[in-house]
C-alpha positions, 0 to 999 in steps of 0.5 A: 500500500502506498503511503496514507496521508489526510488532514483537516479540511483548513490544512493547519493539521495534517497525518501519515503513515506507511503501515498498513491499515489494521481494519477498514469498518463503517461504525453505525452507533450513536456516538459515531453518528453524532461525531460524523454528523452523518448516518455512521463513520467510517474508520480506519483502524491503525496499529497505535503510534503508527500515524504521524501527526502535524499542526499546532491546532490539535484539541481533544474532546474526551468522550466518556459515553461510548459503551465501554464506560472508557474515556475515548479521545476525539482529536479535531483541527480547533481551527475548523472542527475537522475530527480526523482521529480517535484513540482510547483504552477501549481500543488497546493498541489501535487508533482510528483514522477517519476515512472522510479526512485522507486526501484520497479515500477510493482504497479505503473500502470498508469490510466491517460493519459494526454497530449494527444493532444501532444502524438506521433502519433506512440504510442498508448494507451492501450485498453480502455484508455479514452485520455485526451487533457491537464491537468484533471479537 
């Protein structure tokens, strides 16, 4: 795989890495839904330590209300609002970047989707796609 690079969308935070994704899943619970502002997120899941990211605009929200009851990191540009990567104990060893913020996301073809058993009625998965109610594992 070729070089994964994003950012927010003013540009004063950027990211990369040249590790290979851990996991792509689209995630339909509520907490994903409110962040992305849209029907779910998609993720990409990164062994944790292997992104690099630039910018002295970097805020942190610290959500306490996913289901784990875990502290987990929301990291976004203070200047636009950009969310671009999230990380938490819940999550030993990974950290996930949002696939809306690389500069190019046709890779990055989601192959899990959790969070099923709060998915919107309307939205359907595509053909083949096996629904996992919460977390993997």
């Amino acid at each position: 795989m070729a070089k994964i690079e994003g950012g927010c969308l003013c540009g004063a935070v950027r990211y990369s890495s040249d590790t290979e994704p851990a996991l792509l899943v689209n995630c339909y619970c509520s907490n994903c839904r409110k962040n992305s502002g849209s029907s779910h997120s998609v993720n990409v899941a990164m062994p944790f330590g292997s992104v690099t990211v630039t910018g002295d605009t970097i805020k942190t929200y610290v959500d306490k209300t996913g289901a784990s009851g875990q502290p987990f990191n929301r990291h976004f540009c203070g200047t636009c609002g950009s969310h671009f990567r999230s990380e938490g104990p819940a999550y030993e060893g990974l950290e996930f970047i949002k696939a809306g913020t690389l500069d190019d996301a046709n890779w990055a073809e989601p192959k899990a989707h959790i969070w099923c058993d709060e998915k919107l009625a309307w939205i359907e998965l595509p053909e083949g796609a096996e629904p996992i109610a919460r977390n993997p594992g």
